[in-house]
N, C-alpha and C positions, 0 to 999 in steps of 0.2 A: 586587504587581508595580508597578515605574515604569511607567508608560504613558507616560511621554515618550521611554522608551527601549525598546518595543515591539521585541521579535522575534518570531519565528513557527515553530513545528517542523511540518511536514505527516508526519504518518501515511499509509503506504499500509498496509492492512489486510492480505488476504490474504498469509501469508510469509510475514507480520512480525510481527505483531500475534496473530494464528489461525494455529496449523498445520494450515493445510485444503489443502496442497498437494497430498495424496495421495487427501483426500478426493476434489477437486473431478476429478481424473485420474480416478477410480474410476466416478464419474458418468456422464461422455465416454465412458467405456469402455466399458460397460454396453452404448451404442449406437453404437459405434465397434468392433468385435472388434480392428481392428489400428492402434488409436491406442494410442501411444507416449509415454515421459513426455519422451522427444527431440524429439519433435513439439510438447507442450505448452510445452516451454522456446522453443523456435523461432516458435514463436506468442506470445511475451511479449516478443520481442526489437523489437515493435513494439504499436502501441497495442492494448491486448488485445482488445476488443470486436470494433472496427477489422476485425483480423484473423480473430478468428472468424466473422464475418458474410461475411467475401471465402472461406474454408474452404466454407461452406455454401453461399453463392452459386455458387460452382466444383464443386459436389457431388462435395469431397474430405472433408469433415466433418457429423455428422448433428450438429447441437443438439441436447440433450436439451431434451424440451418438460415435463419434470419436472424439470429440473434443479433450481432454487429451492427447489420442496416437500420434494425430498432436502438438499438443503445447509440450510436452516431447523434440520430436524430434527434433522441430527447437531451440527452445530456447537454446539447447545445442551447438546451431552456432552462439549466440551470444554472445556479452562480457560484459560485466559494464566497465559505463567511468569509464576514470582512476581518475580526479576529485572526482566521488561517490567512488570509492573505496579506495583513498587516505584521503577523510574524514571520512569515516566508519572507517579504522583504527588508525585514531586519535583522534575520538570520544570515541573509543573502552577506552581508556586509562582514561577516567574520569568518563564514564557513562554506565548505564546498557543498553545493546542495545536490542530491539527485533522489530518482524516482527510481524502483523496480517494482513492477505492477504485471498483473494479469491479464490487463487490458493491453491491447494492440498499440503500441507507441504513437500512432498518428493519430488517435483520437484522445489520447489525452495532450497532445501537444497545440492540438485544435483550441483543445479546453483552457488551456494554461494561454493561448494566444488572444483566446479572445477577454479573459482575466487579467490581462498584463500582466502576468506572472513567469511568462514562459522563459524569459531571458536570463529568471533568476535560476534555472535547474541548466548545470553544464552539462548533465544526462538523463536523458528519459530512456532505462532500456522494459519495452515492455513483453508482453506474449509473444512478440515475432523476433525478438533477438535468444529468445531460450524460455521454457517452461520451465526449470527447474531456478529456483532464485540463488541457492547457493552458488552458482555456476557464476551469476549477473553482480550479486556483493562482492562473491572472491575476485572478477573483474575489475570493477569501481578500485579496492584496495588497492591493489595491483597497478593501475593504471596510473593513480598520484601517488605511489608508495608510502600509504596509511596503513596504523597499525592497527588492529582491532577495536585496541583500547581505546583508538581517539575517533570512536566509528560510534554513531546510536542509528539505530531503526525506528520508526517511529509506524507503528501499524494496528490494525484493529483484530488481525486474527491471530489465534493462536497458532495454527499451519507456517504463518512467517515469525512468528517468533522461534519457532522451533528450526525453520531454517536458517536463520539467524544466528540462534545458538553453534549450528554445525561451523558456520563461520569465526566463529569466538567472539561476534559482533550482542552487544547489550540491543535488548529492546526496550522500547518504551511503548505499553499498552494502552490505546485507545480505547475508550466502552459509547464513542458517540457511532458506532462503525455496526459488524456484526456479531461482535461476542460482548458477554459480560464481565464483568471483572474477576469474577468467581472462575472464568474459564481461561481469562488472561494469565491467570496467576501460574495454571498448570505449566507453563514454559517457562518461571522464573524469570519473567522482566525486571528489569533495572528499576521501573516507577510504574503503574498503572493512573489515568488519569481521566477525568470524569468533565471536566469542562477545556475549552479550547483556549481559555486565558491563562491558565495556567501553563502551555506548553513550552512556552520560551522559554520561562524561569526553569523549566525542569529540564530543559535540554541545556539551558548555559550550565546546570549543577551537575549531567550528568559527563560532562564534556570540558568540566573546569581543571 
C-alpha cells in the first residue's frame, strides 16, 4: 500500500458482510409476537441502537435479554460469500480496511477469524466501543489522517448512510442487506448496488 495515498473502506457488518438479517428478526421475534421485518427496516432508517433503546423506553419493544448468546451461536454457522470475501482481500492490498458495526466487536472478530478474513480489517470498532457511528468514522479518519473524500462506507441501511453523511464520508448502498434501493437512495449514496460482484469495481471508482 502507498501510505501517502491512504484511503479507507468502512465495513458495516450486519447485511453486508453476515446475512444475519433474518437471524437477528427472529430473535426480536421470539419476544416481540407482533414485530415485523417492516418495523425492523424502520428501526434502521435511523441510528439502530438509538432507536431500539427509545422502542423499549416507549414499551413498543421488548429487547431480548439473550439476544447476544443467540446471535454468538448461530452466526458461527454461517459463512461470508466467497464474492465478499474474495473482494475484501483484494481490497485488503490497496486500502485501509475497517468495520463500524452495531454488533459487539468480539463477535464479529470471531466471525472474520474463523473466515480468514480477520487480519485484513486493521479495525473492528463495534457496539461496545460507542453507539453512535459518527463518533467511530470520525475516529477511523482521525487516526490515519484521511480525508473524507478518500473515505467510502459500504453499508445496507439507510440510518448509516445518514451517519455517514454527518461525517462528510460517501456511502455506497447495499440492497443484499435490510433496505431497498428505493430507501437507499433517501440518504444520497455515492452508488447503490444490487449484486456483490459488482463492489470492487465500484469501490475502486468511487475511491479513484
Amino acid at each position: 500500500m502507498n501510505l501517502g495515498n491512504k484511503k479507507l473502506v468502512i465495513f458495516d457488518f450486519d447485511g453486508v458482510l453476515a446475512n444475519t438479517i433474518q437471524l437477528s428478526f427472529n430473535i426480536h421475534k421470539e419476544c416481540n409476537p407482533d414485530f415485523t421485518i417492516e418495523k425492523l427496516q424502520e428501526i434502521c432508517n435511523g441510528n439502530f441502537i438509538d432507536n431500539m433503546k427509545h422502542e423499549n423506553n416507549n414499551k413498543n419493544h421488548n429487547i431480548p435479554t439473550n439476544f447476544y448468546e443467540k446471535y454468538k451461536e448461530q452466526i458461527m454457522k454461517m459463512t461470508i460469500d466467497d464474492i465478499l470475501s474474495k473482494t475484501i482481500i483484494e481490497l485488503n492490498k490497496n486500502y485501509i480496511l475497517a468495520i463500524v458495526s452495531s454488533t459487539t466487536t468480539v463477535y464479529i472478530r470471531n466471525f472474520l477469524e474463523k473466515e480468514n478474513v480477520d487480519k485484513c480489517f486493521s479495525d473492528i470498532l463495534g457496539a461496545d466501543i460507542h453507539s453512535d457511528k459518527t463518533i467511530k468514522i470520525n475516529s477511523l479518519l482521525e487516526k490515519y489522517n484521511i480525508k473524507p473524500n478518500n473515505t467510502v462506507f459500504v453499508t445496507d441501511s439507510l440510518g448509516d448512510i445518514l451517519e455517514g453523511n454527518k461525517c462528510g464520508v460517501s456511502s455506497i448502498g447495499v440492497t443484499w442487506g435490510i433496505h431497498s434501493k428505493e430507501n437507499l437512495e433517501k440518504g444520497n449514496p455515492i452508488a447503490v448496488i444490487d449484486d456483490p460482484r459488482d463492489l470492487l469495481d465500484c469501490i475502486k471508482n468511487v475511491l479513484k
